[in-house]
C-alpha positions as CSV (number, residue, x, y, z in Angstrom):
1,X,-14.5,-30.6,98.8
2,X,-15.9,-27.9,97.4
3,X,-14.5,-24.5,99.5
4,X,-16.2,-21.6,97.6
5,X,-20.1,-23.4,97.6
6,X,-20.1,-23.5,93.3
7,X,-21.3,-26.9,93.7
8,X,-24.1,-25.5,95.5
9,X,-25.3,-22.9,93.9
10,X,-24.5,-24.4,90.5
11,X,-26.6,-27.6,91.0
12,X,-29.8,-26.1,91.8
13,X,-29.6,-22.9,89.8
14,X,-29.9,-25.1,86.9
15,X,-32.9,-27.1,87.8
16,X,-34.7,-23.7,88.4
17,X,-33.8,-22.6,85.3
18,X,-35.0,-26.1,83.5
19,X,-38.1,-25.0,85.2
20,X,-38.5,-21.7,84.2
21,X,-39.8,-20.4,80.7
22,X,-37.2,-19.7,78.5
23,X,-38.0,-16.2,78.0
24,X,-37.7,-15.6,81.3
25,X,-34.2,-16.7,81.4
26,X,-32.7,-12.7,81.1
27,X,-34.7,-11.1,84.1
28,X,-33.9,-13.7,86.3
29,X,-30.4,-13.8,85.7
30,X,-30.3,-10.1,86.2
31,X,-32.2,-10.8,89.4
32,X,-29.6,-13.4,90.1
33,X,-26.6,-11.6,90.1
34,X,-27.7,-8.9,92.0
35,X,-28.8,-10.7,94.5
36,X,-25.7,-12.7,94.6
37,X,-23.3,-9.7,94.7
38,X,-25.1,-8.4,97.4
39,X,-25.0,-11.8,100.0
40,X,-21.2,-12.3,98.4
41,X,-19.3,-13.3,101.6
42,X,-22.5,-14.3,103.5
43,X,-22.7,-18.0,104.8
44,X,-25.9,-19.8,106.0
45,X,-25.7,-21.3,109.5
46,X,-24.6,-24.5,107.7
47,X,-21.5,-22.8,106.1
48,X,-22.9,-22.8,102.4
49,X,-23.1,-19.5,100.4
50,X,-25.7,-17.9,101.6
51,X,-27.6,-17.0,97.8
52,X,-28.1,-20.8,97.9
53,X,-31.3,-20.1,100.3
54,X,-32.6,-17.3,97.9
55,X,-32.4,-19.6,94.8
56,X,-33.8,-23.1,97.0
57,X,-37.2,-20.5,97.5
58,X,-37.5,-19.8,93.8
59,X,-37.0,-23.5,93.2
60,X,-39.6,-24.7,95.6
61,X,-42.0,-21.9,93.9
62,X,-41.3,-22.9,90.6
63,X,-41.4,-26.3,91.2
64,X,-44.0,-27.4,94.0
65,X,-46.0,-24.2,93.9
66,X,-46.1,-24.0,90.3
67,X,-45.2,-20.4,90.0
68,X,-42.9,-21.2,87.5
69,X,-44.2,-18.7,85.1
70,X,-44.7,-15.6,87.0
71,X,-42.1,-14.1,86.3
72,X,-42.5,-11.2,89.0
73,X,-43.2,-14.0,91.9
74,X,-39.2,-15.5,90.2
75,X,-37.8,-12.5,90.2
76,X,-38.8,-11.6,93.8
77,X,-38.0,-15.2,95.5
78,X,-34.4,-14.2,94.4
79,X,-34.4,-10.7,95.7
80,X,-36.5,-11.5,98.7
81,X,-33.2,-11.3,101.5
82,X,-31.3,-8.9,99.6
83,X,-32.5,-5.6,101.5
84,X,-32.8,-7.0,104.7
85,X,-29.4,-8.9,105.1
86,X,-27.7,-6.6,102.7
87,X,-26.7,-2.8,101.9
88,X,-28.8,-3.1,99.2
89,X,-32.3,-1.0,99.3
90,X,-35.9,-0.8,98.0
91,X,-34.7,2.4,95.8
92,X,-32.1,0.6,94.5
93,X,-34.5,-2.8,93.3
94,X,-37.4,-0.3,92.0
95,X,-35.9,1.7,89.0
96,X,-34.8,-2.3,87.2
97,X,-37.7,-4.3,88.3
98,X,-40.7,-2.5,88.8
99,X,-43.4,-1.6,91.8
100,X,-44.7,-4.7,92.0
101,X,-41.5,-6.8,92.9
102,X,-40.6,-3.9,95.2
103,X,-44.0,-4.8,96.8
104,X,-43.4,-8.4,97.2
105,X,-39.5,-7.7,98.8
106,X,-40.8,-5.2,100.8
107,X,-44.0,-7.4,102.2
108,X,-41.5,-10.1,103.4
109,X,-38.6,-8.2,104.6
110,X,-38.5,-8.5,108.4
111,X,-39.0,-4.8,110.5
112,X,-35.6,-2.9,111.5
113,X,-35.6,-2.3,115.3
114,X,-32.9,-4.2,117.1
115,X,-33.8,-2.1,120.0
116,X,-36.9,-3.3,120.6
117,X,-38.5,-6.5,121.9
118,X,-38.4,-9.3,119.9
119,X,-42.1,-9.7,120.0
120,X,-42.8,-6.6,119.0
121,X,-40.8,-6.6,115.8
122,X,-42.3,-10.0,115.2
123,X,-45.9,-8.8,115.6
124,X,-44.8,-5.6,113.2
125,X,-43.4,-7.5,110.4
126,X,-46.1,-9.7,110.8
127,X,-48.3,-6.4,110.4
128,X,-46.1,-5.6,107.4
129,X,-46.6,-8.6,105.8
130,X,-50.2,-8.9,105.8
131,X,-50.1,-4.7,104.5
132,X,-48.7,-5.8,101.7
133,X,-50.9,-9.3,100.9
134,X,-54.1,-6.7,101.2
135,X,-52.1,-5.5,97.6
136,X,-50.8,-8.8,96.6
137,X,-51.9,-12.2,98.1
138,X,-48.7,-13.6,96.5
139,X,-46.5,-12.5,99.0
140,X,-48.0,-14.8,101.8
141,X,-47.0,-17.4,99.4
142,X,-44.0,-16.4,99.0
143,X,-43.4,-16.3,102.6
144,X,-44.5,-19.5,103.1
145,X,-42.1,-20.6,100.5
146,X,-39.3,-18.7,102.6
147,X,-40.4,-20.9,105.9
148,X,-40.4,-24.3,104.0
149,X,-36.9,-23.7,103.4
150,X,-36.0,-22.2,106.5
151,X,-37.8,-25.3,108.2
152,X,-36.1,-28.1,105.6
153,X,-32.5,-26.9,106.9
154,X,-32.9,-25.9,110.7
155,X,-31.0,-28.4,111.1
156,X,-27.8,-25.9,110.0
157,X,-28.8,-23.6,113.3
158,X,-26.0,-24.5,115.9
159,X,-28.5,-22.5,118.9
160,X,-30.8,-24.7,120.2
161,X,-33.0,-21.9,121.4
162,X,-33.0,-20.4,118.1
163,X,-34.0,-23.3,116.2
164,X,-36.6,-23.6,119.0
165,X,-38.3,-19.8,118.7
166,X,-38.2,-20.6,114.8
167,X,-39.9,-24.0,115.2
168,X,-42.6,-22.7,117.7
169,X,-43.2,-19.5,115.2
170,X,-44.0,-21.8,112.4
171,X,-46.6,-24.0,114.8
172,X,-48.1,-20.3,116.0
173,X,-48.4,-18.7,113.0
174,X,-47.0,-20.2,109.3
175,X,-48.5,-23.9,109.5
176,X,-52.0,-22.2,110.8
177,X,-51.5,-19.4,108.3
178,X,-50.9,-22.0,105.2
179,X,-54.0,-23.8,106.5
180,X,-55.9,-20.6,106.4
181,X,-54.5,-20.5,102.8
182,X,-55.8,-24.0,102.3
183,X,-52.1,-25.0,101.2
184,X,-52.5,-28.4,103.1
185,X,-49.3,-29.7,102.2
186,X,-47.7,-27.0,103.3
187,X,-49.1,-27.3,106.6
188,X,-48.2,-30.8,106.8
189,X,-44.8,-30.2,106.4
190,X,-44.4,-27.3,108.5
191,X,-46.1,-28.9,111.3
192,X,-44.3,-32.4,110.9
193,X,-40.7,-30.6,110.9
194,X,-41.2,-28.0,114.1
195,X,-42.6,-31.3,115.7
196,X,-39.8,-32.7,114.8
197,X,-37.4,-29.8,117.0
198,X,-39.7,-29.0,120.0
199,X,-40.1,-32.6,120.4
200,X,-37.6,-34.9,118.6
201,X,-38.0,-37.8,121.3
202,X,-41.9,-38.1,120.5
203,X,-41.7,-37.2,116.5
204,X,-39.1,-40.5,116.4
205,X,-41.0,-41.9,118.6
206,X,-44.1,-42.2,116.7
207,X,-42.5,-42.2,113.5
208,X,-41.2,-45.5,113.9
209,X,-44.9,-46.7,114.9
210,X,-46.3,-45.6,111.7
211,X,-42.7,-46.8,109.6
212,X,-44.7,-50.3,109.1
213,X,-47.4,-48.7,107.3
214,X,-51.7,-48.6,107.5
215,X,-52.6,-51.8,109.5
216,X,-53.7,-54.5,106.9
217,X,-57.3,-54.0,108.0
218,X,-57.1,-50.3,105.8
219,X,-56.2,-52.0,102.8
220,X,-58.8,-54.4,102.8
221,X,-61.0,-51.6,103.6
222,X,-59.9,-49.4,100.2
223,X,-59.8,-52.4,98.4
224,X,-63.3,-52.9,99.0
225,X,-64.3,-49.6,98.6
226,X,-62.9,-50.0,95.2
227,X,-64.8,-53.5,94.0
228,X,-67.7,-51.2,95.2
229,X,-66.9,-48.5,93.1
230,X,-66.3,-51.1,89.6
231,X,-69.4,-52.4,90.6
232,X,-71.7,-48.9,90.2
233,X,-69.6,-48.5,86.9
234,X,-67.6,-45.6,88.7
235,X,-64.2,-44.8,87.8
236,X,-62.0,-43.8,90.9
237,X,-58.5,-43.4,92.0
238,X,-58.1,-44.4,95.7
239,X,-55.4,-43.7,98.0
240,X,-54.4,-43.7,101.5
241,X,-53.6,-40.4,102.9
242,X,-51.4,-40.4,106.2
243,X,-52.4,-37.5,108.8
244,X,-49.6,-35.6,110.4
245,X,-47.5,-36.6,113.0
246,X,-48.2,-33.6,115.1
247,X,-52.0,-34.4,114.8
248,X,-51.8,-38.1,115.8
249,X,-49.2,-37.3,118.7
250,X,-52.1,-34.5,119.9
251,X,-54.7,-37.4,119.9
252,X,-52.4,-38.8,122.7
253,X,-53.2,-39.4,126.5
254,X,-51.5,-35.9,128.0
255,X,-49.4,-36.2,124.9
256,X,-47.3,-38.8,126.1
257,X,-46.6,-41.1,122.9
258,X,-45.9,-44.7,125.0
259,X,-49.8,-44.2,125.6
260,X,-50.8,-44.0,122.1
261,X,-52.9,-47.0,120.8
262,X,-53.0,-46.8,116.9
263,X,-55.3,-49.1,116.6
264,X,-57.9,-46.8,118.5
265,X,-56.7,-44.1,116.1
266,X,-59.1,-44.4,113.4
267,X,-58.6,-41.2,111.4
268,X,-54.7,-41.5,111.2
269,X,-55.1,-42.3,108.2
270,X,-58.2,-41.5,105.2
271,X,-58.7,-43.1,102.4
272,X,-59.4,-40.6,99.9
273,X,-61.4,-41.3,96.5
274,X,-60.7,-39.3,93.7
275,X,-63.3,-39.2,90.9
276,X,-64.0,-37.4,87.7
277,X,-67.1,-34.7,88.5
278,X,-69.1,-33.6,90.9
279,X,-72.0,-35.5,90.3
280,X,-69.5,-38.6,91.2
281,X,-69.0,-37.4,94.7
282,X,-72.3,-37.5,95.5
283,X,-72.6,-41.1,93.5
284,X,-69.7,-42.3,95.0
285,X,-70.9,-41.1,98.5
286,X,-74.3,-43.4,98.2
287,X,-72.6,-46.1,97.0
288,X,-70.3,-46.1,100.3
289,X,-72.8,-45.9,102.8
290,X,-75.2,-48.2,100.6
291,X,-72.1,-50.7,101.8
292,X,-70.6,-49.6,105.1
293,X,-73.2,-47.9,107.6
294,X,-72.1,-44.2,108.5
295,X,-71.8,-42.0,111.7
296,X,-73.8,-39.0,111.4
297,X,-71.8,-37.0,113.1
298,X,-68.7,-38.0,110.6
299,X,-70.6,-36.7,107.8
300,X,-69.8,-33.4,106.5
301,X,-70.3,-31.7,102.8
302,X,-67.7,-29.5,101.8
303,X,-69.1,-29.0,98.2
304,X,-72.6,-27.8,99.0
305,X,-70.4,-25.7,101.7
306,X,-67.2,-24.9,101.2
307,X,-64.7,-23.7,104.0
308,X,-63.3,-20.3,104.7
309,X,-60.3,-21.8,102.6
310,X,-62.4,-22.8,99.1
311,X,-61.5,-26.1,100.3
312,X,-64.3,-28.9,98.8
313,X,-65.2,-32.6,99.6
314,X,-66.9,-35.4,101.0
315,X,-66.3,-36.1,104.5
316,X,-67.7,-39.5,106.2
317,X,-66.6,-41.8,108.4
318,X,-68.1,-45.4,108.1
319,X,-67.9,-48.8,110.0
320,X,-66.6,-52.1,108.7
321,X,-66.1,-54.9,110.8
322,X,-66.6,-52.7,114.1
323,X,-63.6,-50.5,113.2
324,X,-64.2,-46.6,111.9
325,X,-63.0,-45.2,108.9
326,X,-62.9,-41.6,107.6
327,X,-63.1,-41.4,103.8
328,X,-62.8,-38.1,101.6
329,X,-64.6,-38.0,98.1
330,X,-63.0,-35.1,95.7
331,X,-62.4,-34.2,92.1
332,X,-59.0,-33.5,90.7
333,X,-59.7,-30.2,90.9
334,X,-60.9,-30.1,94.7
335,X,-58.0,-32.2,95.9
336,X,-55.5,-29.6,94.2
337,X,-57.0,-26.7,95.7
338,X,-56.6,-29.1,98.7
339,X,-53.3,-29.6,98.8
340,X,-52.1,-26.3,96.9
341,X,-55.2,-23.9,97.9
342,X,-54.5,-20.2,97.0
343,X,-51.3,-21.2,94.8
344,X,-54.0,-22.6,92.3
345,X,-55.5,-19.6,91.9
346,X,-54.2,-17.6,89.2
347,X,-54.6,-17.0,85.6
348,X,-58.2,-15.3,84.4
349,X,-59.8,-12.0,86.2
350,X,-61.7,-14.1,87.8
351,X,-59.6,-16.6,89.6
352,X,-57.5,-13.7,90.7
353,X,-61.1,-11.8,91.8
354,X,-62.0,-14.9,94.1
355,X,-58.2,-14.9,95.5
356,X,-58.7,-11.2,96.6
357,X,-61.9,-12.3,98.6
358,X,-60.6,-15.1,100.0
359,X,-57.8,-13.0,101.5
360,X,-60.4,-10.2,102.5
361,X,-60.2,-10.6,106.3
362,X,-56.5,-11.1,106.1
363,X,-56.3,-8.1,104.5
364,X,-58.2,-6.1,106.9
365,X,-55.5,-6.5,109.4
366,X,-53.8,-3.6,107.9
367,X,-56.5,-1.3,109.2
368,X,-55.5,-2.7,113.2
369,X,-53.7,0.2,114.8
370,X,-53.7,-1.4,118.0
371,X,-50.6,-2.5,120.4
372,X,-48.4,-4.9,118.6
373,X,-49.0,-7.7,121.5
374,X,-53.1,-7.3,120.9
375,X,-52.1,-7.8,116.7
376,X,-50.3,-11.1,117.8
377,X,-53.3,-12.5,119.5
378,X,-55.7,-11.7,117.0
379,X,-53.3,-13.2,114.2
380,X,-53.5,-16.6,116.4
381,X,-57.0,-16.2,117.6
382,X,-58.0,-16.4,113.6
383,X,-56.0,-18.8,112.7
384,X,-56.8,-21.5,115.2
385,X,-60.3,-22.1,114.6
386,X,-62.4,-24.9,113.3
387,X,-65.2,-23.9,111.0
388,X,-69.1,-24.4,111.0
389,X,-72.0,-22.9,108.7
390,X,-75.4,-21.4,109.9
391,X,-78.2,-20.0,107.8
392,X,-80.3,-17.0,107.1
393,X,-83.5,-17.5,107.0
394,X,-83.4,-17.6,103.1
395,X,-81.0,-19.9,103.0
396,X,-77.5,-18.3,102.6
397,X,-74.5,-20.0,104.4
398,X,-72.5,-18.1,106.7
399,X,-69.3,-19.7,107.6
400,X,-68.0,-19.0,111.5
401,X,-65.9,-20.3,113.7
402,X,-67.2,-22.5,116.0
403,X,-68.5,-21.5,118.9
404,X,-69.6,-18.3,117.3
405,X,-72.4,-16.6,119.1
406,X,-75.6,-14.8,117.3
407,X,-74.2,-11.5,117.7
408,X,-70.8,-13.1,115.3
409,X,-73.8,-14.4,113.0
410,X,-75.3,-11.1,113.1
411,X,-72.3,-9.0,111.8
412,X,-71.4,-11.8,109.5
413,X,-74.4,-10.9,107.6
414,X,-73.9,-6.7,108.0
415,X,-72.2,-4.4,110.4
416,X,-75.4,-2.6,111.1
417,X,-77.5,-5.7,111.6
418,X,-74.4,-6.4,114.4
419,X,-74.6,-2.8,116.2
420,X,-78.4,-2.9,116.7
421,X,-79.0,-7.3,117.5
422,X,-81.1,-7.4,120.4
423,X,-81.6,-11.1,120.1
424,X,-82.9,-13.6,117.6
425,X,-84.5,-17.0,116.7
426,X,-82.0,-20.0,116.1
427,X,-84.5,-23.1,114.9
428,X,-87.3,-20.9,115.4
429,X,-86.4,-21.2,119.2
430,X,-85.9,-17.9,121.2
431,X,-82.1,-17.1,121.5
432,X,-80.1,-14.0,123.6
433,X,-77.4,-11.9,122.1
434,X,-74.6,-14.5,122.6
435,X,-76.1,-17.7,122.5
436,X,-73.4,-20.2,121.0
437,X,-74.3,-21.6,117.0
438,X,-73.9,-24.8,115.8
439,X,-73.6,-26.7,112.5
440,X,-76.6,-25.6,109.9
441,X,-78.8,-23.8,112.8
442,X,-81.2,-21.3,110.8
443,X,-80.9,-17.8,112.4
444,X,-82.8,-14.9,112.5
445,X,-81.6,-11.6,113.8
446,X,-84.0,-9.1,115.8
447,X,-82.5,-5.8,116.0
448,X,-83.4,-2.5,117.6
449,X,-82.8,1.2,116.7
450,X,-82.5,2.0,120.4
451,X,-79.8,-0.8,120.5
452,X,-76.0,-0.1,120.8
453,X,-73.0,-2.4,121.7
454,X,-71.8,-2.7,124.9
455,X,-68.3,-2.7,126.0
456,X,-68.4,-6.5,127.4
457,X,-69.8,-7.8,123.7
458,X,-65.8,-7.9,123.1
459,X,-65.3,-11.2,125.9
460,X,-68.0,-13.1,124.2
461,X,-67.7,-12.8,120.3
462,X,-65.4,-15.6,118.8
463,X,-64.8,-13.6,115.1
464,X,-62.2,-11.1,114.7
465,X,-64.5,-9.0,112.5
466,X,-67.3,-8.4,115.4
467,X,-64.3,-7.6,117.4
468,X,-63.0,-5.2,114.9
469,X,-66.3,-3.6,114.0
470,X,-67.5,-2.7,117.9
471,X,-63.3,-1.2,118.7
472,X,-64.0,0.8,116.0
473,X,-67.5,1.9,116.9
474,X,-66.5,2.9,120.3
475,X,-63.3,4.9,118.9
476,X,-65.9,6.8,116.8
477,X,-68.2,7.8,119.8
478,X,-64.9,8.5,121.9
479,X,-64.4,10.8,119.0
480,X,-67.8,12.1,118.7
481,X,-68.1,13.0,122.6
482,X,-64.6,14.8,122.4
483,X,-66.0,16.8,119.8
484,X,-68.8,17.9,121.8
485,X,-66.6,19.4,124.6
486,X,-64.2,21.4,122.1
């Protein structure tokens, strides 16, 4: 028995600290012992002290996330539940640790209002949150960090419906958000465990269908992929990569899991080929279908055109022996910023530079002054989308949603070329105002100076930036004919 929690708190304190520079030793212990006077006498749900959830964040940082050397990012993990579950305030952290720790606390401390709805307090600390990532990205990581742990020991939550509301929060906002992050296997995990509460019958279900592993016909498949690969003198690493529960059980008839047939399941699993350089990839790529003939439509290149998330790879999915298989081709590199996405990018100006853009539309969000309930949908709206690329007629991607319509394309490419589109070409072809894109069209925008949005544009544009961009130019000419009657 251990009454007092030392046990747990002692056990993992040390393994953060084996992970964290030496030097950084004094700050964090400062930030330690704060934080653990000010939660002394709190519990978790479970019973255990409730600092051991501060220092299990810092510890999945420092060693999953590999933040183990930001020292601010440490320092704030620690501090992170300290204002909001304590007397302790944001005056009181800024004198000993600076602005930018502040920053981070404040980004992920939940909104005060116990009088209002609960989805209105969600929706504004959601706002509050993405305020603060338009300063620092590193606070949606840090969040995220928060929710794994949160997620790994829901289990401790006695209230059903509690453990419930936190589950279908993660699916609606946390495992799409890490995805938008391109923090894979994050997502993974996040989706896998609220699966696991909303549904537990199904996640056991089909967990014990996949317990016996890939079919043998996947194995002989990667293996000869790999004789394929010796044989071209190419030096790969080959793997098989298991999809998430969540996403096989939604492949199932109404999603009832005693009507899933694995077998007819071919992308549960992807074998994933992992080789030195770029110009492997593409190598690699011929050499598969030179073996095994492709589906067209499987066939996607994430190098040439990355997604929204600077994810990169191969995508195809080939026949052998009158069964489908989906195979990804990636460097080192591209499967880290796979699996790890915005995490990886730190270090040099530039890294940080490309962090900042990636997190530009995210960011924007802080500009929406709308009701909190319209915020919540537009959070969800842009994080559940699948992706596609059209061109200008020079050649420049522009990555959309799919289902985006010409006018999306159009304000994609500049916020005047959205206000005045008239029209286009997609393919040469003529094409109206909201005519729907689709992967690689070529499109050219026609635009008028007599041309001005209409009110209705907002039911048929798919991107939350056209959306953004007409609210906002209707609020100025609401503004502008006011003005005239003063």
């Amino acid at each position: 028995m251990d009454p007092t929690g030392t046990t747990s708190i002692r056990e993992p304190l040390q393994k953060l600290l084996s992970h964290v520079p030496q030097a950084n030793h004094p700050s964090l212990g400062h930030a330690y012992h704060l934080a653990s006077a000010s939660h002394e006498g709190q519990s978790r749900d479970a019973g255990q002290p409730f600092i051991t959830h501060p220092i299990a964040v810092t510890l999945i940082l420092a060693s999953e996330l590999g933040f183990s050397r930001d020292a601010e990012m440490m320092t704030a993990a620690l501090l992170h539940d300290a204002v909001e579950d304590s007397a302790l305030t944001l005056e009181d952290v800024l004198p000993t640790f600076g602005p930018v720790v502040t920053g981070l606390v404040q980004g992920v401390t939940k909104v005060d209002g116990s009088s209002t709805r609960r989805s209105a307090r969600r929706s504004a600390t959601l706002q509050r949150l993405f305020t603060a990532a338009h300063d620092d990205p590193r606070v949606l990581i840090l969040k995220l960090a928060d929710r794994m742990h949160n997620m790994r020991s829901l289990e401790g939550i006695s209230d059903e419906n509690r453990r419930h509301r936190i589950a279908q929060e993660t699916i609606d906002v946390y495992a799409p958000l890490s995805h938008l992050l391109g923090m894979d296997r994050i997502k993974r995990e996040l989706e896998d465990r609220s699966f696991g509460c909303l549904d537990p019958k199904s996640h056991r279900q089909l967990q014990r269908l996949l317990d016996e592993g890939p079919p043998n016909h996947y194995w002989e498949f990667q293996d000869s992929v790999s004789r394929a690969m010796v044989e071209e003198g190419i030096r790969a690493r080959l793997r098989l990569h298991t999809k998430s529960l969540r996403s096989i059980y939604r492949k199932s008839p109404k999603g009832r899991v005693s009507h899933i047939n694995l077998a007819n399941i071919h992308d549960r699993y992807v074998v994933q080929v992992v080789v030195s350089n770029k110009d492997s990839c593409y190598r690699s790529l011929g050499v598969i279908h030179g073996k095994f003939p492709p589906l067209m439509e499987g066939l996607k290149d994430f190098i040439a055109l990355p997604k929204r998330n600077g994810y990169q790879a191969l995508h195809t999915t080939v026949i052998d022996k009158g069964m489908r298989f989906e195979v990804h081709i990636q460097t080192p590199s591209m499967h880290r910023m796979g699996e790890l996405g915005v995490a990886t990018l730190r270090g040099d100006a530039l890294q940080e530079e490309r962090r900042m853009r990636w997190l530009q539309e995210l960011s924007e969000w802080h500009e929406h002054a709308g009701p909190s309930d319209r915020f919540l949908n537009e959070v969800k709206r842009i994080l559940f989308v699948q992706e596609m690329a059209a061109f200008t007629p020079k050649g420049h991607p522009i990555v959309l949603p799919e289902e985006a319509t010409l006018v999306d394309f159009a304000f994609a490419v500049h916020t005047d070329l959205g206000l005045q589109c008239t029209g286009g070409q997609i393919n040469g072809s003529p094409a109206s105002l909201f005519s729907v894109l689709n992967w690689g069209d070529t499109v050219e925008v026609e635009t008028s100076p007599d041309q001005h949005p209409k009110r209705n544009w907002l039911r048929y544009v798919k991107t939350y930036r056209a959306r953004r961009l007409i609210r906002r130019y209707f609020a100025r000419s609401s503004q502008s004919d006011g003005l005239m009657f003063d």
